[in-house]
CHARMM internal coordinates of N, CA and C (Angstrom, degrees):
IC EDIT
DIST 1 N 1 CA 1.4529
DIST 1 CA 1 C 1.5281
ANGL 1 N 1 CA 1 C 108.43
DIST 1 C 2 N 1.1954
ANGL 1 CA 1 C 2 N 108.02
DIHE 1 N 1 CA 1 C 2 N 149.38
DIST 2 N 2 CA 1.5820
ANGL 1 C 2 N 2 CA 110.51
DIHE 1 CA 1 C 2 N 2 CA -169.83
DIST 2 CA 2 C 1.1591
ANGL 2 N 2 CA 2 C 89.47
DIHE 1 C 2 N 2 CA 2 C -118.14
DIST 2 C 3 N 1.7890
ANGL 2 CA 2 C 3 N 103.63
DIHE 2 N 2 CA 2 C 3 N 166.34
DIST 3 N 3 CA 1.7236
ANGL 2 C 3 N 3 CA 130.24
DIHE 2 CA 2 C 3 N 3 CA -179.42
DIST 3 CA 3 C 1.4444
ANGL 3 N 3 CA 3 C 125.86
DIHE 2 C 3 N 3 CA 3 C -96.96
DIST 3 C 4 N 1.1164
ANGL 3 CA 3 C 4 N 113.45
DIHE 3 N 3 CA 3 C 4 N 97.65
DIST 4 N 4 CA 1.7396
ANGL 3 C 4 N 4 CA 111.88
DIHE 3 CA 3 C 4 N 4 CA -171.39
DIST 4 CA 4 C 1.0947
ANGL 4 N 4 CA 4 C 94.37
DIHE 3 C 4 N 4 CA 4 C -38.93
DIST 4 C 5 N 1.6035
ANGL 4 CA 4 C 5 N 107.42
DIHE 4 N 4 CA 4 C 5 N 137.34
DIST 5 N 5 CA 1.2902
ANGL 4 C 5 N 5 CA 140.22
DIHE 4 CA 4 C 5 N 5 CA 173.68
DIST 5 CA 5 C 1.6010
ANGL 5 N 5 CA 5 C 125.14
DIHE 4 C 5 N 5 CA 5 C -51.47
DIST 5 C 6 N 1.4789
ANGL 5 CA 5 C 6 N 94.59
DIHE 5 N 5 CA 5 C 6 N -29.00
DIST 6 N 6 CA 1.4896
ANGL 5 C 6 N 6 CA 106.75
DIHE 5 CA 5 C 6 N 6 CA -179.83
DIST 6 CA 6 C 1.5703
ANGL 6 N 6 CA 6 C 108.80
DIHE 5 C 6 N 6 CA 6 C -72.47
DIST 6 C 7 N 1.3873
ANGL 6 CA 6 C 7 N 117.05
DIHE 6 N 6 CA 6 C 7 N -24.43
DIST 7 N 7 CA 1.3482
ANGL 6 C 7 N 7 CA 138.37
DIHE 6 CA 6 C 7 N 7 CA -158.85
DIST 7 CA 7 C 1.5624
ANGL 7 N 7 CA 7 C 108.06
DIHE 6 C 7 N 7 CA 7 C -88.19
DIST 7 C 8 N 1.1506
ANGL 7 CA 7 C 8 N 96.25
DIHE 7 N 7 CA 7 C 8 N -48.08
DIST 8 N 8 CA 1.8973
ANGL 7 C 8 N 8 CA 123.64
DIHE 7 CA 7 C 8 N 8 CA -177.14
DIST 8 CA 8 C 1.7075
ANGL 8 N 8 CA 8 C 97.06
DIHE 7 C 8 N 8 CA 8 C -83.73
DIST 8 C 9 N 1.1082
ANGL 8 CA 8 C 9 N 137.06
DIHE 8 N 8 CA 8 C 9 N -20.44
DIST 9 N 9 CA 1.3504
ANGL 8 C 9 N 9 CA 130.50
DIHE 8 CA 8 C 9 N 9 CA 125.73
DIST 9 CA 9 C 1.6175
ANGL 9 N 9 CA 9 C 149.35
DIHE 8 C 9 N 9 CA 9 C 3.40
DIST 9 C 10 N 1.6441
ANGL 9 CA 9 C 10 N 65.20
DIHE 9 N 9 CA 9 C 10 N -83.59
DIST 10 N 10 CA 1.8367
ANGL 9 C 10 N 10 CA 87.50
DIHE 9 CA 9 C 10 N 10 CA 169.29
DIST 10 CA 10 C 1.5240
ANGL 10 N 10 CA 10 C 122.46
DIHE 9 C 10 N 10 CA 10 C -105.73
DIST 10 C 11 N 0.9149
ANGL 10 CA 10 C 11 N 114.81
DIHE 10 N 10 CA 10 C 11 N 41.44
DIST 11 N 11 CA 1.3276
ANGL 10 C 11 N 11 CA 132.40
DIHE 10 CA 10 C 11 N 11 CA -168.04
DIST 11 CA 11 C 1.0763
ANGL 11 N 11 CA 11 C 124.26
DIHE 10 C 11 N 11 CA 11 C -109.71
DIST 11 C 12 N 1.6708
ANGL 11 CA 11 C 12 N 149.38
DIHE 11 N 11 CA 11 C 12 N 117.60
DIST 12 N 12 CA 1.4318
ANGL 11 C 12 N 12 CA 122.55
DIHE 11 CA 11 C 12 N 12 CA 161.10
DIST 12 CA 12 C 1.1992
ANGL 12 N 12 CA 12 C 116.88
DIHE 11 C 12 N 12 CA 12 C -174.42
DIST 12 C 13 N 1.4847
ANGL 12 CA 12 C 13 N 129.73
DIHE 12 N 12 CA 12 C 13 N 158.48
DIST 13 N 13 CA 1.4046
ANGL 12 C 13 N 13 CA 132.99
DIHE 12 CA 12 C 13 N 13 CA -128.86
DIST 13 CA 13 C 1.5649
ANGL 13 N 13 CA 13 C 107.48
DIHE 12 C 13 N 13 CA 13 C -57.85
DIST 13 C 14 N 1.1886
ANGL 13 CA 13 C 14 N 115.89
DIHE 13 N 13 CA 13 C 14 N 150.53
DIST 14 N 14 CA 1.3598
ANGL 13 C 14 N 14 CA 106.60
DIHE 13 CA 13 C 14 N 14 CA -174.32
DIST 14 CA 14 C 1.4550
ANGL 14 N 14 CA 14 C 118.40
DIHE 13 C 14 N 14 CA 14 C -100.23
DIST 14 C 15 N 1.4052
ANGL 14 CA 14 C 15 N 107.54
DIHE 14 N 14 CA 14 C 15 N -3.79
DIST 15 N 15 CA 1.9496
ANGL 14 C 15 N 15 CA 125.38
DIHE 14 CA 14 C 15 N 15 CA 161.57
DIST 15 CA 15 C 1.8672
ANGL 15 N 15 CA 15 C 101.12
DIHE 14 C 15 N 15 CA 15 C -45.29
DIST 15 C 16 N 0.8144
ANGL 15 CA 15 C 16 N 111.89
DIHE 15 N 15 CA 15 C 16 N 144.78
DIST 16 N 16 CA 1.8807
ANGL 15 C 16 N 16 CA 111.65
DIHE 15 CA 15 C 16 N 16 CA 152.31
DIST 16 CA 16 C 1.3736
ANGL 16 N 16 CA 16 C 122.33
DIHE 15 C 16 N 16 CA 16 C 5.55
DIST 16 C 17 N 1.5777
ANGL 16 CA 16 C 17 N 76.75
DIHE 16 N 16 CA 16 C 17 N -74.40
DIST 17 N 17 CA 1.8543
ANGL 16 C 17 N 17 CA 83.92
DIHE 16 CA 16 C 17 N 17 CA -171.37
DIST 17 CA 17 C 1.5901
ANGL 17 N 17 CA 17 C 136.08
DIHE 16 C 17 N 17 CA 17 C -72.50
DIST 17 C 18 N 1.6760
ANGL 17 CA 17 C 18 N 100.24
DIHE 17 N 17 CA 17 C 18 N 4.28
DIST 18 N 18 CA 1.7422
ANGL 17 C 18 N 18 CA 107.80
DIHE 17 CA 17 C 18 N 18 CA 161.57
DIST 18 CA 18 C 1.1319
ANGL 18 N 18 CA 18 C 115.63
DIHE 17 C 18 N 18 CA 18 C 37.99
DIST 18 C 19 N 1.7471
ANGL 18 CA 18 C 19 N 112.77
DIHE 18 N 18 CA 18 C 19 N 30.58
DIST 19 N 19 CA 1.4136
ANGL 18 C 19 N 19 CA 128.34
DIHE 18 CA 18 C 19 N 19 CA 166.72
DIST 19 CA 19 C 1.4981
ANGL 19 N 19 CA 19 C 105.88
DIHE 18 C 19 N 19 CA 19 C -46.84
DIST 19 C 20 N 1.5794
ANGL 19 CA 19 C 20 N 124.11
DIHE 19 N 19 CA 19 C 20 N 157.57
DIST 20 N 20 CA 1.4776
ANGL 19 C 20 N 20 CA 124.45
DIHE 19 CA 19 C 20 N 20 CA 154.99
DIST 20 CA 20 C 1.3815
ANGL 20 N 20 CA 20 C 96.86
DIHE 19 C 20 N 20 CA 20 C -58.15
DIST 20 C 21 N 1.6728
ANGL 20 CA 20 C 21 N 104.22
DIHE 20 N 20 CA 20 C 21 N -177.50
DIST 21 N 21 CA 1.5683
ANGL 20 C 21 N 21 CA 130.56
DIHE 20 CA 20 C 21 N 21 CA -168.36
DIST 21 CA 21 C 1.7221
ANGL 21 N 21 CA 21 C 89.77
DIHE 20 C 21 N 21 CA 21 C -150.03
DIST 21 C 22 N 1.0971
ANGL 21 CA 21 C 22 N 95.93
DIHE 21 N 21 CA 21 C 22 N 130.24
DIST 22 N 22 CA 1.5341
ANGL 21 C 22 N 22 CA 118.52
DIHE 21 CA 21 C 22 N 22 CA 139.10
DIST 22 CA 22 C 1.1565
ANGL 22 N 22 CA 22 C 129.65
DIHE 21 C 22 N 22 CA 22 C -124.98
DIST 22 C 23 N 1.9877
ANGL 22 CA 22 C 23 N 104.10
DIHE 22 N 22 CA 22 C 23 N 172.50
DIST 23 N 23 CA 1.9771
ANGL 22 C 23 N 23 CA 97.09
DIHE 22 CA 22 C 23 N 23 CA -169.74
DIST 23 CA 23 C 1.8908
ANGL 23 N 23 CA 23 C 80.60
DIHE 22 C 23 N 23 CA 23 C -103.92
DIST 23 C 24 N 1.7693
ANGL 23 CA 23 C 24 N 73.94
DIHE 23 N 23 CA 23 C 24 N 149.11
DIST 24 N 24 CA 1.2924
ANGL 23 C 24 N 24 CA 90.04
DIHE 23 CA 23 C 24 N 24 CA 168.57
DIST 24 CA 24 C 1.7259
ANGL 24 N 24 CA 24 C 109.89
DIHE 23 C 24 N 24 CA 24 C -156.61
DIST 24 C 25 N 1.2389
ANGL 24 CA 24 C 25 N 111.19
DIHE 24 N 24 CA 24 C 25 N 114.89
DIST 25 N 25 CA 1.7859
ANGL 24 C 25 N 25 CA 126.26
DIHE 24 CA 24 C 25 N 25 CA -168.44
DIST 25 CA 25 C 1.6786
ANGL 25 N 25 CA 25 C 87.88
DIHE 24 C 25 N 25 CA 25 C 53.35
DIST 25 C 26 N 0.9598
ANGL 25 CA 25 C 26 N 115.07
DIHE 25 N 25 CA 25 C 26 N 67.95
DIST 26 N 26 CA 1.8133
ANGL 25 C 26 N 26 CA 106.67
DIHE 25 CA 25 C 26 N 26 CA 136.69
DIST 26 CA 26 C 1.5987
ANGL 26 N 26 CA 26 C 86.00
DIHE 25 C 26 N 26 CA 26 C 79.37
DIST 26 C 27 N 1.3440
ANGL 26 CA 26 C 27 N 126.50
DIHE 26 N 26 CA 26 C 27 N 15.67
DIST 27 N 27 CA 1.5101
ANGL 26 C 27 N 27 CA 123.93
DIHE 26 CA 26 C 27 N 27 CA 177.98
DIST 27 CA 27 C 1.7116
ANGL 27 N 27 CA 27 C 133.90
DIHE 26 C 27 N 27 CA 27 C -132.61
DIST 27 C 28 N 1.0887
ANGL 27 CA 27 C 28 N 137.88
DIHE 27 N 27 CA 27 C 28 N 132.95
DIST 28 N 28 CA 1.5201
ANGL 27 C 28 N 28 CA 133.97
DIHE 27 CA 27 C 28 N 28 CA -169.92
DIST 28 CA 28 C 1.9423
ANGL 28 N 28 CA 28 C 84.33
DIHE 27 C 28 N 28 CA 28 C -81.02
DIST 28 C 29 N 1.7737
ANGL 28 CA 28 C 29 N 95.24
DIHE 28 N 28 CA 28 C 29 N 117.99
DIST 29 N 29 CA 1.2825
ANGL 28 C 29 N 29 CA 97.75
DIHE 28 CA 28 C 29 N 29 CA 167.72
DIST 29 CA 29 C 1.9384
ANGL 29 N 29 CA 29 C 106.23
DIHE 28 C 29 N 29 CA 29 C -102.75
DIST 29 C 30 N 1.2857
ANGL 29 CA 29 C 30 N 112.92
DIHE 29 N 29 CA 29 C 30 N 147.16
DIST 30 N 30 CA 1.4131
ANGL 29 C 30 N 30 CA 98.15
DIHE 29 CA 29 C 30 N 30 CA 164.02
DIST 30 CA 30 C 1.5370
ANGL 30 N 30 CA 30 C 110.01
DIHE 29 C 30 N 30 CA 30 C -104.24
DIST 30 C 31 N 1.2691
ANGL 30 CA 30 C 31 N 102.36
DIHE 30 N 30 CA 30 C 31 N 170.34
DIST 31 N 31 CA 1.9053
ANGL 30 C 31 N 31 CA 96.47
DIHE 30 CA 30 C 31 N 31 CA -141.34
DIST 31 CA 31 C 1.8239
ANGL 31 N 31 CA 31 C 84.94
DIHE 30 C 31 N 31 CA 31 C -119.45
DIST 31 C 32 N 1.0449
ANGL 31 CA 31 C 32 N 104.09
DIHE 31 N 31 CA 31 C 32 N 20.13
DIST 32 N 32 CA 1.5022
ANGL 31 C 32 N 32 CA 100.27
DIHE 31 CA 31 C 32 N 32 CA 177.67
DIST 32 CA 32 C 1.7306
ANGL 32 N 32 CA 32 C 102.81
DIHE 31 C 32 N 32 CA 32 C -136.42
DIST 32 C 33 N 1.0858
ANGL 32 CA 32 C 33 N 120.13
DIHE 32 N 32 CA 32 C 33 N -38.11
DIST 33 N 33 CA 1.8530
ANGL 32 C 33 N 33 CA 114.32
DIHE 32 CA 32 C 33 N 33 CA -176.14
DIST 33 CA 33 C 1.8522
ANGL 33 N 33 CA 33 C 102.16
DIHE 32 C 33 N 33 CA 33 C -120.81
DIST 33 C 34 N 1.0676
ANGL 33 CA 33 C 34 N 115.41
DIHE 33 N 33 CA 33 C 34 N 7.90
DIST 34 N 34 CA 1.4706
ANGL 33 C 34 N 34 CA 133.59
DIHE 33 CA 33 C 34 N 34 CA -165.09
DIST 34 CA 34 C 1.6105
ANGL 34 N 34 CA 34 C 111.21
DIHE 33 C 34 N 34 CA 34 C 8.74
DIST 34 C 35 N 1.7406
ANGL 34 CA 34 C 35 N 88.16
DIHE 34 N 34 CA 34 C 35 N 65.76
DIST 35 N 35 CA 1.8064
ANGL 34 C 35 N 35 CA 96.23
DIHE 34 CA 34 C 35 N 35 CA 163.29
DIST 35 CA 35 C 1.4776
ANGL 35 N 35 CA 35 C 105.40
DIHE 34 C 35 N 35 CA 35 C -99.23
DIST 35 C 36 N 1.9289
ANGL 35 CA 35 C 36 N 112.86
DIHE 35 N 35 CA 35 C 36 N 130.06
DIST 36 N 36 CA 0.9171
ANGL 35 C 36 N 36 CA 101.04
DIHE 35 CA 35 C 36 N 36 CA 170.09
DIST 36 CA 36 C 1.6187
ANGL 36 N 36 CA 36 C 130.82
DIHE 35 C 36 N 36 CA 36 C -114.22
DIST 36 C 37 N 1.1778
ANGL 36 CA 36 C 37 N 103.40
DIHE 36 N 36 CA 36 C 37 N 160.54
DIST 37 N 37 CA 1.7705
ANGL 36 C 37 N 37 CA 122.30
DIHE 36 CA 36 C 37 N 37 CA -156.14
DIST 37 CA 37 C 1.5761
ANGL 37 N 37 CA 37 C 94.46
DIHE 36 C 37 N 37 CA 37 C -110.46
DIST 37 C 38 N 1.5192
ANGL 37 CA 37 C 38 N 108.25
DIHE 37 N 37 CA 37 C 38 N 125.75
DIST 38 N 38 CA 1.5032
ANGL 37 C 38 N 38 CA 122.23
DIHE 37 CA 37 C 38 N 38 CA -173.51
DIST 38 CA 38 C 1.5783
ANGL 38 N 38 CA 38 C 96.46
DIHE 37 C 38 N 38 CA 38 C -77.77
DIST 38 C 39 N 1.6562
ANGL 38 CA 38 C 39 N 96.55
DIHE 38 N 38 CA 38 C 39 N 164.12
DIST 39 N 39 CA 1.6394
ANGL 38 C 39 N 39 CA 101.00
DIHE 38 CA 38 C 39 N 39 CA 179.08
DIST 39 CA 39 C 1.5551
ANGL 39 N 39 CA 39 C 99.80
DIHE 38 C 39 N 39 CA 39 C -129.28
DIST 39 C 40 N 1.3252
ANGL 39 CA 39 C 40 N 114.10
DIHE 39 N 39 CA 39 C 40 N 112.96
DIST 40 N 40 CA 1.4785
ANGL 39 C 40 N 40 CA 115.24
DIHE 39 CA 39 C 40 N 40 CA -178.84
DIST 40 CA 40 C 1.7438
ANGL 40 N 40 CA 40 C 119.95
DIHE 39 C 40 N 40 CA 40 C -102.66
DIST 40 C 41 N 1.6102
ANGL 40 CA 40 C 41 N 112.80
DIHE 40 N 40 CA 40 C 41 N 118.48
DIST 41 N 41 CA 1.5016
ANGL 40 C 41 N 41 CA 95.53
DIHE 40 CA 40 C 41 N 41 CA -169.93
DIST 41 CA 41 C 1.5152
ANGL 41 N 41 CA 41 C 129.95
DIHE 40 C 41 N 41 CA 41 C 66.82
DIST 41 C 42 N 1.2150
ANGL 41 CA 41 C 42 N 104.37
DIHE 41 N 41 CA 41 C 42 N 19.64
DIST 42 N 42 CA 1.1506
ANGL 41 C 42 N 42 CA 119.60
DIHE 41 CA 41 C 42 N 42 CA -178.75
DIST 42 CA 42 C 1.7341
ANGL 42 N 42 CA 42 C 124.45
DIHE 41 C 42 N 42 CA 42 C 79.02
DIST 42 C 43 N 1.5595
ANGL 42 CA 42 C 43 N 98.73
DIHE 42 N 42 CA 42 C 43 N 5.07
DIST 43 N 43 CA 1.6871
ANGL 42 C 43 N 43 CA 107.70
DIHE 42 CA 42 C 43 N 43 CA -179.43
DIST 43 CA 43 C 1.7783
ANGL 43 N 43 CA 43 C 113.57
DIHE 42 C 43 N 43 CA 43 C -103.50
DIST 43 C 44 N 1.2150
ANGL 43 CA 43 C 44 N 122.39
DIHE 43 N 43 CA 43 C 44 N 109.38
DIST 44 N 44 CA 1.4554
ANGL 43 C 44 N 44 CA 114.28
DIHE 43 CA 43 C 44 N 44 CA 153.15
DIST 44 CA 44 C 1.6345
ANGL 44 N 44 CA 44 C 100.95
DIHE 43 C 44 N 44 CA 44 C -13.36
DIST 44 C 45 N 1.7312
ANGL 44 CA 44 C 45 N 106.34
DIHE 44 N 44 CA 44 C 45 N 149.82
DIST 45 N 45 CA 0.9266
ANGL 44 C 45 N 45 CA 135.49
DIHE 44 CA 44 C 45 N 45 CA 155.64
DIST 45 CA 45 C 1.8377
ANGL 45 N 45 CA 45 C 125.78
DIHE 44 C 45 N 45 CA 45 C -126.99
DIST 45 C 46 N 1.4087
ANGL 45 CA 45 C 46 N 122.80
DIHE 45 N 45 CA 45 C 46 N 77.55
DIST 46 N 46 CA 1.0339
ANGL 45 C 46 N 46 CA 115.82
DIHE 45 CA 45 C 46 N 46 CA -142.86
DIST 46 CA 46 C 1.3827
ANGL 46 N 46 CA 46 C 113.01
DIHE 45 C 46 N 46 CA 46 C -96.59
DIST 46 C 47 N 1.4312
ANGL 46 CA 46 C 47 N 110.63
DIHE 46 N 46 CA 46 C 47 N 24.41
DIST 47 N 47 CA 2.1348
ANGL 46 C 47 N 47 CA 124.63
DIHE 46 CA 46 C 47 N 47 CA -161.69
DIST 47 CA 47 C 1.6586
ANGL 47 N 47 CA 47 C 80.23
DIHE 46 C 47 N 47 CA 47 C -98.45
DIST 47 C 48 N 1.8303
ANGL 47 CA 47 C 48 N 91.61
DIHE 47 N 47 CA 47 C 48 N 134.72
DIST 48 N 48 CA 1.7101
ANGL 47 C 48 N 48 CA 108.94
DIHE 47 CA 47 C 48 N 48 CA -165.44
DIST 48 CA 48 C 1.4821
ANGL 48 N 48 CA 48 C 96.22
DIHE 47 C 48 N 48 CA 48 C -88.19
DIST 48 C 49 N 1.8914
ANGL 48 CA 48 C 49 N 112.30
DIHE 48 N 48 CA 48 C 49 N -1.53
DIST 49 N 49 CA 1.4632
ANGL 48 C 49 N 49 CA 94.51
DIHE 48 CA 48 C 49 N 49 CA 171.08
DIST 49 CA 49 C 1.7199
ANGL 49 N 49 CA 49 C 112.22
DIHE 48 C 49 N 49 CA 49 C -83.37
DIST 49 C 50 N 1.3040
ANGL 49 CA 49 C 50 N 119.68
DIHE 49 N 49 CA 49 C 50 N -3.93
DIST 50 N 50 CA 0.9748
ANGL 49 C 50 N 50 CA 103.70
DIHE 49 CA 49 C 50 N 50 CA -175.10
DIST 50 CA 50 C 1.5329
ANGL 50 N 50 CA 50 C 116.27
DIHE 49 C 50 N 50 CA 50 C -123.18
DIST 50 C 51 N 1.6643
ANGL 50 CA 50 C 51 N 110.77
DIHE 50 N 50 CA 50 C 51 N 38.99
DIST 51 N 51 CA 1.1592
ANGL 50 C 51 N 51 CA 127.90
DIHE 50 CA 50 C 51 N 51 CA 155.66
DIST 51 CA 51 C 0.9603
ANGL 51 N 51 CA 51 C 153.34
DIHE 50 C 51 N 51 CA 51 C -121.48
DIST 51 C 52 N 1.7443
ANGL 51 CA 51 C 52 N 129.36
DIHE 51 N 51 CA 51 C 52 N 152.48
DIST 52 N 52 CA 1.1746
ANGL 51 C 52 N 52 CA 88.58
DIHE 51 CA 51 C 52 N 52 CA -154.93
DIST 52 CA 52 C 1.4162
ANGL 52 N 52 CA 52 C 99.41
DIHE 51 C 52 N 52 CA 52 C -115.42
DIST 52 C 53 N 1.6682
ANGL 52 CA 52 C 53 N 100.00
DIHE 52 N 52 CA 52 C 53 N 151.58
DIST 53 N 53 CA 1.4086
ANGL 52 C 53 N 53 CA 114.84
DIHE 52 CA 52 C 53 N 53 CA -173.61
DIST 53 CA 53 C 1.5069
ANGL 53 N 53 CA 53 C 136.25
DIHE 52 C 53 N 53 CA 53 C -29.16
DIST 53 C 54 N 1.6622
ANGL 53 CA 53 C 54 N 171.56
DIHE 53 N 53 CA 53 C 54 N 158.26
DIST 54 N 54 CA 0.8981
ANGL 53 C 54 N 54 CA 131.52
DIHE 53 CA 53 C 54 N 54 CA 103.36
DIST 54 CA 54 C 1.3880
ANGL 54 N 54 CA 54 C 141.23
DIHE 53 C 54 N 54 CA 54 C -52.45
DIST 54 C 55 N 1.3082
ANGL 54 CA 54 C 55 N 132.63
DIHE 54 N 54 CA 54 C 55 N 162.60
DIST 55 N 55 CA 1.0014
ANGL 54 C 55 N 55 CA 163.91
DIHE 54 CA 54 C 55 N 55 CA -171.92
DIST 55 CA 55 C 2.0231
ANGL 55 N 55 CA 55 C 94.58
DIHE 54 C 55 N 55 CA 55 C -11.38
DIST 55 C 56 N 1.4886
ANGL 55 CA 55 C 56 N 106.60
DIHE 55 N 55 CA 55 C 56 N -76.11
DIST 56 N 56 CA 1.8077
ANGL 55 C 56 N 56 CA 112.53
DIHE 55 CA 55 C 56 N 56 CA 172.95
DIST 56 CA 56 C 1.5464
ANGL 56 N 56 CA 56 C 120.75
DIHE 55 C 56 N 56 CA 56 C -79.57
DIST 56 C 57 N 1.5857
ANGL 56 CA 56 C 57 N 99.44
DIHE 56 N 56 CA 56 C 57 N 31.46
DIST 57 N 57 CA 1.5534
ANGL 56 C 57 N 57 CA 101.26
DIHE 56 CA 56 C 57 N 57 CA -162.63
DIST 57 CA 57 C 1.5702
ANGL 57 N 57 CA 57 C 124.92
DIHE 56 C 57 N 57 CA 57 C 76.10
DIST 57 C 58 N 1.7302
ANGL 57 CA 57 C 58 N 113.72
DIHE 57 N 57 CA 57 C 58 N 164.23
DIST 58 N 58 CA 1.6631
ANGL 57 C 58 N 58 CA 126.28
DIHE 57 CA 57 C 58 N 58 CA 165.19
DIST 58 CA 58 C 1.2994
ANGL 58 N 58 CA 58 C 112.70
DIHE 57 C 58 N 58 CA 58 C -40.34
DIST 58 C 59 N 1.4155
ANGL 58 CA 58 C 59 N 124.17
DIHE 58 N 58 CA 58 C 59 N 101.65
DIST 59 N 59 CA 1.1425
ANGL 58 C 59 N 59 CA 105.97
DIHE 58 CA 58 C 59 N 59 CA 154.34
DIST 59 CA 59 C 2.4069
ANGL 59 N 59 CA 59 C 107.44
DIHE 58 C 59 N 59 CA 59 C 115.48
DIST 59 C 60 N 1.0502
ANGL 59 CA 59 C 60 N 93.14
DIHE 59 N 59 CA 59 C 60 N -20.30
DIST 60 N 60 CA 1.6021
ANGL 59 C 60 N 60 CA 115.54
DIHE 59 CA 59 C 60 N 60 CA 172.61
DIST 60 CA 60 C 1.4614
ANGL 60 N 60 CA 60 C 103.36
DIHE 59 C 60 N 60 CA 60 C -91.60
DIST 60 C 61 N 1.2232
ANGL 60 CA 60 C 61 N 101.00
DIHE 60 N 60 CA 60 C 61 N 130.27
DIST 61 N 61 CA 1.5444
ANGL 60 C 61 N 61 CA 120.92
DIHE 60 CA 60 C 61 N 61 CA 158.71
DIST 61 CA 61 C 1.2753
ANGL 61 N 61 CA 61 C 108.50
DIHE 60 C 61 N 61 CA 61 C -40.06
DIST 61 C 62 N 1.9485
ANGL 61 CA 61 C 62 N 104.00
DIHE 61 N 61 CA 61 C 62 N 127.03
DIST 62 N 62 CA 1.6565
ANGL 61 C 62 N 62 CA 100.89
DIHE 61 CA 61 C 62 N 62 CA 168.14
DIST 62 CA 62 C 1.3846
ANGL 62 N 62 CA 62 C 101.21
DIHE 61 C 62 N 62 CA 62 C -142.62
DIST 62 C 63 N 1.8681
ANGL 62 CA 62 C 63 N 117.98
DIHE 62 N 62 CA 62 C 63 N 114.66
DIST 63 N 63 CA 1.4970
ANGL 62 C 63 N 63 CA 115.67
DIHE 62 CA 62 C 63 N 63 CA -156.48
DIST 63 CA 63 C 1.4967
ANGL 63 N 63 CA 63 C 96.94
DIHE 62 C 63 N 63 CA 63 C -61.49
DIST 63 C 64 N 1.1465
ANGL 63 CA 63 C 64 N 133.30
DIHE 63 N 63 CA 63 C 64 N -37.26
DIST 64 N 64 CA 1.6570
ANGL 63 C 64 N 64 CA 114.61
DIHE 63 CA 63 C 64 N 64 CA -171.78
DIST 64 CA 64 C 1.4374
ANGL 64 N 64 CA 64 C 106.60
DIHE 63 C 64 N 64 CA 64 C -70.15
DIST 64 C 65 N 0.9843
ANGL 64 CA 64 C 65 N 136.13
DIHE 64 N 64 CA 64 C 65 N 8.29
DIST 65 N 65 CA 1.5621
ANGL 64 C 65 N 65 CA 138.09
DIHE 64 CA 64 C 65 N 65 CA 177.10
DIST 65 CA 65 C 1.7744
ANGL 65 N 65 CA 65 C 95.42
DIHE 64 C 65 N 65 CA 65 C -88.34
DIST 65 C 66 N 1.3682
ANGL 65 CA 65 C 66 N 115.67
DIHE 65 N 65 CA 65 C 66 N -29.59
DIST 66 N 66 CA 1.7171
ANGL 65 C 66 N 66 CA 103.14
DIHE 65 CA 65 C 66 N 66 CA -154.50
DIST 66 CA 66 C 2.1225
ANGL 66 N 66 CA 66 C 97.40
DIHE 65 C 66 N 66 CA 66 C -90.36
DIST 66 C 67 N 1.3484
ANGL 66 CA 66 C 67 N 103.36
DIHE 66 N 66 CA 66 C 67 N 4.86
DIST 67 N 67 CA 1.5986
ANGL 66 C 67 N 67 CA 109.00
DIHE 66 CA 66 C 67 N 67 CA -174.60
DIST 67 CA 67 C 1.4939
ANGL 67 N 67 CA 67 C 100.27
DIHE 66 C 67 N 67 CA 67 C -58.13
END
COOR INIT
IC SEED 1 N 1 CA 1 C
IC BUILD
């Protein structure tokens, strides 16, 4: 299930850097440290315990995140 757009909007990582989010395979990617945040039932899940990190960790720059 995907995230109305209007929703995925206003949305964004909840680390520091309050990067946007996009979905990507069934997932809230953040587009700046690319930790990703599961989507259950069609709801964001945005608790950093239950995500998983990118590459330099929550919240760290990860260049394949800035594509």
């Amino acid at each position: 299930m995907t995230i109305d757009p209007q929703l995925l909007g206003l949305l964004a990582c909840p680390s520091d850097d309050h990067a946007p989010l996009r979905e990507v395979d069934g997932e809230l990617l953040c587009t700046y440290c690319a930790t990703r945040y599961p989507i259950s039932d069609g709801l964001p899940d945005l608790l950093m315990d239950d995500a998983t990190p990118g590459p330099n960790g929550i919240g760290q720059a990860a260049d394949a995140a800035r594509s």
